[in-house]
N, C-alpha and C positions, 0 to 999 in steps of 0.2 A: 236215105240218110235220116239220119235219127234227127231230130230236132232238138236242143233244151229247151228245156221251157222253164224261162227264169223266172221268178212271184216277182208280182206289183212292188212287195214293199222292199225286194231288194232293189227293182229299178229304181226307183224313187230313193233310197238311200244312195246310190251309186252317184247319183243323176246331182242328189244335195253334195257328196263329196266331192265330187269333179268339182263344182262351184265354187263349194269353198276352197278347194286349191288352185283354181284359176283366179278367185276373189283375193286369196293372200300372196299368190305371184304376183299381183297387177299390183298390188299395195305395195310391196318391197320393191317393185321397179319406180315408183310411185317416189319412195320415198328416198331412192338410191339420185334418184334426177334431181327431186328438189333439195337435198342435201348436197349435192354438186350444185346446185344452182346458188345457195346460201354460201358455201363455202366462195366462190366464185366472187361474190358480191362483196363478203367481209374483207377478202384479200384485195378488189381494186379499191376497196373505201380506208383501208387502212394507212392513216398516213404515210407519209415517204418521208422517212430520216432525212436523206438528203435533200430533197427540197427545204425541209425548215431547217436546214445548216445554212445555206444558200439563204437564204433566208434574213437568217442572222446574220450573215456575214454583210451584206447589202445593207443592216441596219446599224451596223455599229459603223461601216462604211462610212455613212448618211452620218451618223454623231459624229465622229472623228472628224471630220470636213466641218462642220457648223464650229466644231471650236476651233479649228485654225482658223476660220473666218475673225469668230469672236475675237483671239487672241490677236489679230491682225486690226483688229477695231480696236479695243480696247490696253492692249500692249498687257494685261494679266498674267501673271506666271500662273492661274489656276488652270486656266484654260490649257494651256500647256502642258499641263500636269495629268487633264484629265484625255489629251491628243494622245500622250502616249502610254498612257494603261490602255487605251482603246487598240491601239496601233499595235499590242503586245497581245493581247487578247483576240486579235485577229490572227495570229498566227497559229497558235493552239485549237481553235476553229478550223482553218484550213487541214492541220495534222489528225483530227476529227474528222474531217469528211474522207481522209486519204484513206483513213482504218475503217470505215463504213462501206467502202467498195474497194475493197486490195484488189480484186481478179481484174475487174473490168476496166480494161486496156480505155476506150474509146472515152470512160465516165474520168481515169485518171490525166487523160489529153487536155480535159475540158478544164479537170482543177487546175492543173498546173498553166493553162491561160490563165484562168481566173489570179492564181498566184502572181503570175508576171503582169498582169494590168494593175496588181492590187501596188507591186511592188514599183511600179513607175510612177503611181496616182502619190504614192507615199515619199518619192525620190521630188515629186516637185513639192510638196507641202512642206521638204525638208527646207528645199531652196527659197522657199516662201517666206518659212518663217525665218530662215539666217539673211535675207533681205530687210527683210522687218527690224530684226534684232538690231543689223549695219545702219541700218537708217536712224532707229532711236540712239542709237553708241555717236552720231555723227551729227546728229541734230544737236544733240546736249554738249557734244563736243563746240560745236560751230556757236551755241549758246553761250556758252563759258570764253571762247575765244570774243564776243560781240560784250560779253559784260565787265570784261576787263581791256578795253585798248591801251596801248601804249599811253601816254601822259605827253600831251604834246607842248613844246617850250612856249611859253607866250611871250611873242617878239616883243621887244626893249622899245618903248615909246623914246625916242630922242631927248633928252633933257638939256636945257641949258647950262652953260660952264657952272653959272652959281649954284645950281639946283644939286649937279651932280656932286659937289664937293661938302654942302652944308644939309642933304634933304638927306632924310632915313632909308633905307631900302628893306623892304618887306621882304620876310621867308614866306612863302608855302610850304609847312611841313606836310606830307602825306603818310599818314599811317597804317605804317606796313602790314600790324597786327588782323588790323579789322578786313585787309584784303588779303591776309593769309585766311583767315576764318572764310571768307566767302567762297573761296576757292577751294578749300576741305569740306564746305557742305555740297557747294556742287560736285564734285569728285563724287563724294558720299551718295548721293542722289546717280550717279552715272553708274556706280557698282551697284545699288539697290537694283534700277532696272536689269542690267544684264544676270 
């Protein structure tokens, strides 16, 4: 059989090319892993919408509860005022996280708990605060009934014959105006609070 006989300088060419294409496959596998690997990493480090809706929602929670408190301390209508922009604002939040996961069956079970404890925690703050409210309406009532009593007759000292026929008898007038007045401010004062 015949032999070839290749030259040195082609083996030694062959020998560098082989190299260099096993040197640039190992690079692109190289670079195909650590590219999966990066990819991989940015996506679990990427926040989660949902979690900081949850998030929020916990926190406006937490504020809406401190001002029924407040308002139940202090009887403010601000506090009130700012219970229910929160309380309104929680709902629009909830409709946010429902459009952030439409498919997933198991994530919309969890909202919609989340929904109905939101909606019971909020059915007793109602009852809290119309507790509150009957309580101030009935105090100031019970107030106004304590600052006006009836006028009670002040029993007749017994006078002697001569006394009662020749002695003066004093009127108490009471005037009517000044306990009409006191009783249109406190009225005034019971409409203010409610």
């Amino acid at each position: 059989m015949a032999r070839l006989k290749v030259s040195m300088p082609f083996k030694i060419a062959f020998l560098l090319f082989a190299g260099v294409v096993i040197i640039a496959f190992s690079g692109y596998l190289s670079y195909k892993s650590i590219s999966s690997v990066v990819t991989m990493i940015y996506s679990n480090n990427s926040p989660d919408d949902g979690l900081a809706t949850i998030q929020e929602i916990t926190t406006t929670i937490d504020r809406a509860e401190n001002n029924v408190r407040l308002y139940g301390l202090t009887k403010e209508d601000n506090y009130l005022r700012k219970y229910y922009g929160l309380i309104n604002g929680i709902d629009s939040v909830i409709d946010k996280l429902y459009k952030q996961y439409p498919e997933d069956e198991w994530f919309a079970h969890k909202i919609d708990t989340i929904d109905a404890l939101i909606n019971v925690k909020t059915q007793v703050w109602r009852e809290m605060i119309s507790i509150w409210q009957y309580d101030s309406t009935r105090n100031a009532i019970s107030d106004l009934a304590e600052h006006f009593q009836p006028v009670e007759p002040i029993p007749e000292v017994k006078q002697g014959f001569f006394k009662r026929i020749f002695g003066k008898k004093k009127k108490e007038e009471v005037d009517p105006s000044s306990q009409n007045e006191e009783i249109l401010e406190l009225i005034g004062e019971i409409e203010k609070n409610e």
